[in-house]
C-alpha positions in Angstrom: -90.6 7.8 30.9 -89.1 4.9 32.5 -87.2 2.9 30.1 -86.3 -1.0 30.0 -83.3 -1.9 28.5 -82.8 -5.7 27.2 -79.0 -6.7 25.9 -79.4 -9.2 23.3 -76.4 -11.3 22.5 -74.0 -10.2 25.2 -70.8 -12.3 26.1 -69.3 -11.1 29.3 -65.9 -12.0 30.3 -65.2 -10.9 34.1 -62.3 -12.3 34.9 -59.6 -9.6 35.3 -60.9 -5.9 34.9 -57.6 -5.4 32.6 -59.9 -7.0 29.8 -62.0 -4.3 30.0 -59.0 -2.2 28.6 -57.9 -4.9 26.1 -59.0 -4.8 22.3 -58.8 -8.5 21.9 -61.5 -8.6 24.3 -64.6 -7.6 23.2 -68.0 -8.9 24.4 -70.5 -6.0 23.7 -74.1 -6.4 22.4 -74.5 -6.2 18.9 -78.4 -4.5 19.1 -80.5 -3.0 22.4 -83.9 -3.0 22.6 -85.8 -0.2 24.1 -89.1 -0.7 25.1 -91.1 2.7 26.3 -94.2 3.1 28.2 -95.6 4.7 24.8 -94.6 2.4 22.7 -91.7 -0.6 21.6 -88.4 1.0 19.4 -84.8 -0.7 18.6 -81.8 1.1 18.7 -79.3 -0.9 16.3 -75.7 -0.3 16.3 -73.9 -1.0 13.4 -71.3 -4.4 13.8 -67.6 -4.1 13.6 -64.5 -6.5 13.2 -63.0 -6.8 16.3 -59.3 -6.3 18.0 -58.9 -2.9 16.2 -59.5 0.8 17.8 -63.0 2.1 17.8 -64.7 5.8 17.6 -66.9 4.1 19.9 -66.4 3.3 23.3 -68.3 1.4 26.0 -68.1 2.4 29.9 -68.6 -0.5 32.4 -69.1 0.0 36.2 -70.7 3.6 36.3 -72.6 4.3 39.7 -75.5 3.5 39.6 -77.1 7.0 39.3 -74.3 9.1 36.9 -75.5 11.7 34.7 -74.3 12.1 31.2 -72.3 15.1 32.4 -70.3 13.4 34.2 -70.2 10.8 31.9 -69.1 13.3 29.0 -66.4 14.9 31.9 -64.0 11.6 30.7 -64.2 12.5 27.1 -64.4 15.9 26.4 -60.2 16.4 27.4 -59.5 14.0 24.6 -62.1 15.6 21.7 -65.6 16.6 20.5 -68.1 13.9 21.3 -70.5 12.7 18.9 -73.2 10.6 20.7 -73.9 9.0 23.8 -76.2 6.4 25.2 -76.4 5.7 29.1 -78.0 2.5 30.2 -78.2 3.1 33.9 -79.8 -0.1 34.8 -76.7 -2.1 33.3 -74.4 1.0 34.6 -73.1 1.0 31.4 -72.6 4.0 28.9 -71.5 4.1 25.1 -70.0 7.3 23.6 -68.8 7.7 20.0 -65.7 10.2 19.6 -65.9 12.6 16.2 -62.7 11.0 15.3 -61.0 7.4 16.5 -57.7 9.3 17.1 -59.7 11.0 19.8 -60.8 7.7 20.7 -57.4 5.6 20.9 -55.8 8.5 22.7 -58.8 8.8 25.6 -58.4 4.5 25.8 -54.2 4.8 26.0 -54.6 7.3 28.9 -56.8 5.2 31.0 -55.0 2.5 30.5 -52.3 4.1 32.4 -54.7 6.1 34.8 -57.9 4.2 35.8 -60.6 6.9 35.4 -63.2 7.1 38.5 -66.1 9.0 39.0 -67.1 9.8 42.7 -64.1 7.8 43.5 -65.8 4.6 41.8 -63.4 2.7 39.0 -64.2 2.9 35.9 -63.6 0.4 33.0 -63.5 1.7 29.3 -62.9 -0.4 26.1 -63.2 0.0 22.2 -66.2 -1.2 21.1 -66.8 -3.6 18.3 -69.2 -1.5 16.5 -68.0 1.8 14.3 -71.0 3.6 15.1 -73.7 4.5 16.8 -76.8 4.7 14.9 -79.4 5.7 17.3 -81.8 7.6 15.0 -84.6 9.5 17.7 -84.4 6.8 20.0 -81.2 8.0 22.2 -82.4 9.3 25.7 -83.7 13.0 25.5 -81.6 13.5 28.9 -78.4 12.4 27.1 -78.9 14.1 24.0 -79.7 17.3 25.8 -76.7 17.2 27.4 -74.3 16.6 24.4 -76.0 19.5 22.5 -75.1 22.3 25.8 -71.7 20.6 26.3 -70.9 21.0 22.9 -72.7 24.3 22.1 -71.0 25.8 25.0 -67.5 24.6 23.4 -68.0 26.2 20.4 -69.5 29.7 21.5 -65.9 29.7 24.3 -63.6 28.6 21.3 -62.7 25.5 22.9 -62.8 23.0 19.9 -60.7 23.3 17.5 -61.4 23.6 14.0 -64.0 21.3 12.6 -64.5 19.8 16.3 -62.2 16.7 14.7 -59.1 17.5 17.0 -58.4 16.8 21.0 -60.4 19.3 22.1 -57.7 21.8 23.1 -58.1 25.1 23.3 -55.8 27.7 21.2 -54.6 29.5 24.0 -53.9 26.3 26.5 -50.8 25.9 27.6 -48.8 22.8 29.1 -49.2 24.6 32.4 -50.9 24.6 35.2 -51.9 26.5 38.2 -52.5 24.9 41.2 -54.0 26.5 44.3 -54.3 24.2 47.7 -57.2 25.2 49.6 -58.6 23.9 53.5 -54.6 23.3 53.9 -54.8 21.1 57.2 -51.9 19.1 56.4 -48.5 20.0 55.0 -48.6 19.0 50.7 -44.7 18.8 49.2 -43.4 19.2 45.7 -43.5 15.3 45.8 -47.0 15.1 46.7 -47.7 17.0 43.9 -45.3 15.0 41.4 -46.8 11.7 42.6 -50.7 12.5 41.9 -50.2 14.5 38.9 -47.3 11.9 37.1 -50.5 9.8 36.5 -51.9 11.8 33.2 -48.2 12.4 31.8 -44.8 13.4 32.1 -44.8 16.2 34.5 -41.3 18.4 33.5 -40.9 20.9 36.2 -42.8 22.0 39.2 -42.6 25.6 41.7 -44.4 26.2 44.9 -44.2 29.1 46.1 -47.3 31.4 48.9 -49.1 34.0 47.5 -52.1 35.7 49.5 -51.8 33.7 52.4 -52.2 30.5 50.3 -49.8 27.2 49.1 -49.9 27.2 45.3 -48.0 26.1 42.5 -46.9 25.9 39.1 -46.7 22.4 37.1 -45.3 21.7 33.6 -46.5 19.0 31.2 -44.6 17.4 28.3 -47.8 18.0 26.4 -50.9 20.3 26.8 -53.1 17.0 26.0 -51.4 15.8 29.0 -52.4 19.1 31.2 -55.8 19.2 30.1 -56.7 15.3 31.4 -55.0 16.2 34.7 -57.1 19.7 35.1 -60.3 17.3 33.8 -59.9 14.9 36.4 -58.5 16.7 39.9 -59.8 19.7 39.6 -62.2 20.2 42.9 -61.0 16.8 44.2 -59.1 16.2 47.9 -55.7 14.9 48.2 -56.3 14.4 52.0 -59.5 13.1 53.3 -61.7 16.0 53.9 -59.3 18.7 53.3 -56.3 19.7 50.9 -58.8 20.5 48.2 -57.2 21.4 44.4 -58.5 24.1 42.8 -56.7 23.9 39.0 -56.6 26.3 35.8 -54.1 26.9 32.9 -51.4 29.1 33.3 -50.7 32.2 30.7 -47.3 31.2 30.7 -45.9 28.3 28.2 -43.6 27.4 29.8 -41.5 27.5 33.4 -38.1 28.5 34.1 -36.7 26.7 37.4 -33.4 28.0 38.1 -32.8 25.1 41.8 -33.3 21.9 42.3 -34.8 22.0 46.0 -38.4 21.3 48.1 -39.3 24.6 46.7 -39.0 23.9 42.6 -38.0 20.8 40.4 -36.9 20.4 37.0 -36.9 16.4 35.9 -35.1 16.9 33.4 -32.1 19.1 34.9 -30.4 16.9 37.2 -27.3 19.0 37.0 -29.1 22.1 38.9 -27.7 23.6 41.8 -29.7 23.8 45.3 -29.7 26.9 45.8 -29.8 28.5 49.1 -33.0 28.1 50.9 -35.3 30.1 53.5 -36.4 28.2 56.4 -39.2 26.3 54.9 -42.5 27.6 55.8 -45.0 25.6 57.5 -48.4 25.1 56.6 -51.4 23.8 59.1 -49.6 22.0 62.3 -46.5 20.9 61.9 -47.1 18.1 64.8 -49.9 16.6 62.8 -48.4 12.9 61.1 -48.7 12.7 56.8 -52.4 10.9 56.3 -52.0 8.6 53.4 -53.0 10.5 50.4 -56.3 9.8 49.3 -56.9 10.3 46.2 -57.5 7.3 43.7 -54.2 7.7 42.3 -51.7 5.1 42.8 -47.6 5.9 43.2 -45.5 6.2 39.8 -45.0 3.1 38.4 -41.6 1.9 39.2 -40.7 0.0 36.4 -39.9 0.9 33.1 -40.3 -2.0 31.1 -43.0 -2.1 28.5 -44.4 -5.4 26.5 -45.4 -5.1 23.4 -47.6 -7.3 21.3 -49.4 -7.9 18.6 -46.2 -7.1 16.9 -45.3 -8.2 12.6 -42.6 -11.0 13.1 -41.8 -10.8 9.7 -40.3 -6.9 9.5 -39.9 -6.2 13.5 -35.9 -5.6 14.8 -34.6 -4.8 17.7 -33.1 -1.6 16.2 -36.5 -0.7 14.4 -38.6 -0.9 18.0 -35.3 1.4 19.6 -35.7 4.0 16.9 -39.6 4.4 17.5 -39.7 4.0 21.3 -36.7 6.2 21.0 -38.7 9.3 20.2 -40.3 9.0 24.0 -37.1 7.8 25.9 -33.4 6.5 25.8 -34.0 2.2 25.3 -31.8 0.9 27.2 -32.7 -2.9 26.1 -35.1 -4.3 23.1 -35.8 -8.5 23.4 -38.0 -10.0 20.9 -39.3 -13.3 22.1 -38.0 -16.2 20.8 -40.6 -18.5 20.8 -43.3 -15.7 20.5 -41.9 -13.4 17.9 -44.9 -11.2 17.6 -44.2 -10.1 21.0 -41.3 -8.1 22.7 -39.9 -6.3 26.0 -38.6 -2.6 25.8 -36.6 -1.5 28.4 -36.7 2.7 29.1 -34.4 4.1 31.1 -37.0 5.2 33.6 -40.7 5.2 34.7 -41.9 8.0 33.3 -40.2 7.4 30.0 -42.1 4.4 29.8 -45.3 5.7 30.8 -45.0 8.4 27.7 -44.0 5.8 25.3 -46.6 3.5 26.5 -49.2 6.5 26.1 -48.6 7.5 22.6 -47.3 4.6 21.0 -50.3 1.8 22.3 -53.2 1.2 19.2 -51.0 2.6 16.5 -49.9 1.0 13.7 -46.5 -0.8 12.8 -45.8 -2.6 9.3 -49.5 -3.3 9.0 -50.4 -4.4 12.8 -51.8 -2.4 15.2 -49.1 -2.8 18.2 -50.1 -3.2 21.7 -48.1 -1.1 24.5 -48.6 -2.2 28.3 -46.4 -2.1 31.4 -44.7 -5.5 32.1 -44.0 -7.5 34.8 -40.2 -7.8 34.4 -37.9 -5.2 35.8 -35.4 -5.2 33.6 -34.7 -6.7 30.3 -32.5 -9.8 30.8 -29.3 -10.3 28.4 -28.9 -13.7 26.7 -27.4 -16.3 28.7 -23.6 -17.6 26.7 -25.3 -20.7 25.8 -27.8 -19.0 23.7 -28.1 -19.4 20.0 -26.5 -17.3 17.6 -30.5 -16.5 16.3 -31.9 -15.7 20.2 -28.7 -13.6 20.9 -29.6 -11.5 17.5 -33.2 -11.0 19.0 -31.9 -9.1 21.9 -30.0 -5.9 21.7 -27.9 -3.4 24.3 -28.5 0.1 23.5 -27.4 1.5 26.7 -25.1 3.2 25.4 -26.3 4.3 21.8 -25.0 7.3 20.5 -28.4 8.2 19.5 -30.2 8.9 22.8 -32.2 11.7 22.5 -31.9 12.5 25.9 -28.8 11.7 27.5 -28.1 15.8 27.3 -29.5 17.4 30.9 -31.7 20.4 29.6 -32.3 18.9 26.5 -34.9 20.7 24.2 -36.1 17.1 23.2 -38.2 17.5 26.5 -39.8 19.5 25.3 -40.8 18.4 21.9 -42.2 15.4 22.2 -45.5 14.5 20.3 -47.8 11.6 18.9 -47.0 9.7 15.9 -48.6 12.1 13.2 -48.4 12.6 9.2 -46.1 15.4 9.6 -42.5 14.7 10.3 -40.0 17.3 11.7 -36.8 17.0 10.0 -33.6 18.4 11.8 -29.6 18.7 11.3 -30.1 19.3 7.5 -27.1 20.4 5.4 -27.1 23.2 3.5 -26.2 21.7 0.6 -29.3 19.6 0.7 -32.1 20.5 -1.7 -35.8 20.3 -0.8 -35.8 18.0 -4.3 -33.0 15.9 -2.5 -34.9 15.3 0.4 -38.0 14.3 -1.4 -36.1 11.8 -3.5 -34.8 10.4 -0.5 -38.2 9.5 0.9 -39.7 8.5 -2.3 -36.8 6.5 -3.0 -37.9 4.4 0.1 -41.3 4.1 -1.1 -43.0 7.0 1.4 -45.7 9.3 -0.7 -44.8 12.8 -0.2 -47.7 15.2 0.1 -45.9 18.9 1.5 -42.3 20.3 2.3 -41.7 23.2 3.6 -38.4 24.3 4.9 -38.2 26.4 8.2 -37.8 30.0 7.0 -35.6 31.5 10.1 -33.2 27.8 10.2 -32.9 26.3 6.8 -31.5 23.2 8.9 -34.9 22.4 9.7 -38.2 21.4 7.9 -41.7 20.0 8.1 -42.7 16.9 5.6 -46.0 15.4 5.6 -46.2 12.2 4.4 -49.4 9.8 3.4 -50.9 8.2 6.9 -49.3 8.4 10.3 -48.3 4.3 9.6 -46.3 5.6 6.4 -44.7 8.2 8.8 -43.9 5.8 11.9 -42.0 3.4 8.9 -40.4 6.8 8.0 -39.0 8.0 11.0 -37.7 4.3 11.5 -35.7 3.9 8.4 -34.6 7.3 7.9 -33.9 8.4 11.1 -29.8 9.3 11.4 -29.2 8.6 7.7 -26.2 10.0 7.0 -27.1 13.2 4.2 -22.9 14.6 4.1 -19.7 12.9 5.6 -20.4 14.0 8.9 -24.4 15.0 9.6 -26.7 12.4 9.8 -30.7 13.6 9.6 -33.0 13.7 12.5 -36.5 12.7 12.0 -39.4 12.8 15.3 -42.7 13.4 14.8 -44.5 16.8 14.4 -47.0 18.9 16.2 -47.9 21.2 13.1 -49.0 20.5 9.8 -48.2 21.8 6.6 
């Protein structure tokens, strides 16, 4: 049946596609009509107050002819979809997420990494509405395809319990294994590190030949991060026409690079030796000149300053944004504006530092606000002149060099335990004179709702508390974070992966 679709009370704003991406911005039609060859129905969509995150999601700029599978392909890494509705005569698409966790995470990482399908850009935002009431009027094609996708995830075990979660799989690992095929032109560690830093902090990488074939092994910082990456490259070319990537998860959890060479990398190990090497092997012609990879993935970012806005003047510090950002990377540099207090600069102490801050910390909320986190402009935070007054000096703050780094320490095991803001707080460095009742009293004390404890039973020094919301654990983490429990250990607070 051939369907006309009418957008009734749509505001369009196309004046920078970065818009598209911003919550403040949202110009989306509040009811379609859908009028059928058999007959006239409405699809209304409930309204929503705008500039907060959304279950529901609107695509812009799909080609022209895109099926819903494709279409779902940008979801399904980030968690179980709900519905979907395709208008392909406005190449537009709206999907509702089963959870708007799901939602804000899927929106943070294409903020960083510009999705595409058949090397088109695409342009996702939150919608204004909460839902997507569609009744029997969504298009057969669509729902058809939701019900396999989804089927097919829960007869492999893909969703996770309750289909409320991101969509990983139990036995997925932050690895993956990467097989180069049509190899016409020579494709480095660095190659590799460039495309793949896109969906996340990559943490180590190893080449190696096996069965007459270039492949290699590449760790995340997070699984989430893995699964995105496998999502979007997998089948795609890095050269035109050739160097094709052919990507699965890897059964081990977690890589053990022992050089720092062309061979293998570890990011975080800058202390590694060389190693001695074997003449490098060459694969296709070594005459031929590097092409200019082609895949729609720009270099790593080089700067590692973030802005972030939307921000409560009235209880932000400098110290309280270096605590928080501090869970993703060492803050060099905080600045609050001075004449905009709602907004500040945060500078990281690299790229990828700021990209991970930047993807977990964007859409959540901070003493009541819902914070936005985007790449800025400036590269590096600027110190207060001497002139300054006393008030602008106190809005900007040197932590370069903090004793409270997380990771400062080459190796660290920080790397490798870093996580969203969740409910669930990991608590380290605990002395063992410190009760479970102490610990509770301590958070209570400072107004946090305490729902579970549980001490770790093989390291008493460590424990798992879950607290009320994720925004009554972000305020935790902030103000208890190095409290001094004894005269000389102070507790550690980040966020946790596990629940009680």
């Amino acid at each position: 049946k051939r369907l006309m679709v009418k957008m009734l009370a749509v505001k369009t704003n196309r004046s920078s596609d970065s818009s598209y991406l911003n919550p403040s911005h949202h110009n989306l039609p509040v009811c379609f009509g859908l009028s059928a060859v058999d007959g006239t129905d409405r699809l209304c969509v409930s309204e929503r107050a705008q500039c907060i995150p959304s279950r529901v999601l609107h695509l812009r700029q799909l080609p022209p002819d895109v099926s819903e599978q494709e279409v779902l392909s940008l979801a399904l890494p980030f968690g179980r979809v709900s519905k979907l509705i395709t208008l392909k005569t406005k190449n537009q698409a709206f999907l509702e997420m089963a959870s708007e966790e799901a939602a804000v995470t899927m929106v943070n990482y294409y903020t960083s990494a510009t999705p595409s399908i058949r090397s088109q850009p695409v342009y996702i935002q939150y919608s204004t509405h909460r839902e997507l009431k569609t009744d029997n009027m969504t298009s057969q094609r669509a729902q058809a395809a939701l019900q396999a996708i989804n089927a097919g995830a829960v007869h492999s075990g893909n969703m996770t319990s309750g289909g409320e979660g991101r969509g990983i799989a139990p036995g997925q690992s932050p690895v993956l294994r990467i097989i180069v095929e049509n190899l016409f032109y020579p494709v480095t560690l660095e190659v590799l590190q460039q495309i793949f830093s896109k969906f996340g902090s990559v943490l180590k990488i190893i080449t190696f030949t096996r069965n007459n074939q270039f492949q290699a092994l590449l760790q995340f910082s997070d699984t989430v991060h893995a699964q995105h990456a496998k999502a979007t490259l997998d089948g795609q070319n890095i050269y035109n026409g050739c160097c094709t990537l052919r990507i699965d998860f890897s059964k081990l959890s977690a890589l053990n690079v022992k050089y720092n060479n062309d061979k293998s990398r570890d990011f975080t190990r800058a202390d590694l030796p060389s190693g001695e090497l074997e003449p490098t092997a060459a694969f296709g012609k070594a005459t031929l000149s590097h092409p200019r990879v082609s895949l729609q993935m720009a270099p790593p970012v080089v700067h590692s300053v973030l802005l972030v806005s939307n921000l409560n003047p009235e209880s932000v510090t400098p110290h309280c944004l270096f605590i928080l950002f501090g869970v993703y990377g060492d803050v060099q540099r905080v600045k609050i504006l001075f004449n905009k207090k709602e907004n500040a600069l945060v500078q990281m102490s690299d790229a990828t530092q700021a990209q991970l801050a930047m993807s977990h910390l964007n859409g959540q909320r901070l003493h009541g606000n819902v914070i936005r986190v985007t790449l800025s402009k400036h590269p590096v935070v600027q110190l207060p002149r001497g002139g300054a007054g006393q008030e602008e000096q106190a809005l900007t703050r040197d932590f370069s060099g903090s004793a409270l780094h997380r990771f400062k320490k080459p190796g660290s095991k920080n790397f490798n335990n870093i996580f969203p803001p969740s409910a669930t707080l990991h608590l380290s460095n605990i002395p063992s004179s410190v009760s479970e009742e102490a610990l509770k009293d301590l958070f209570s004390s400072n107004g946090f709702a305490v729902k579970a404890f549980k001490f770790f039973q093989k390291d008493r020094k460590m424990a798992l508390m879950q607290l009320a919301s994720v925004e009554e654990a972000i305020e935790a983490l902030i103000i208890l974070h190095d409290h001094q429990l004894d005269h000389n250990q102070h507790l550690r607070v980040s966020f946790s992966k596990s629940t009680i």
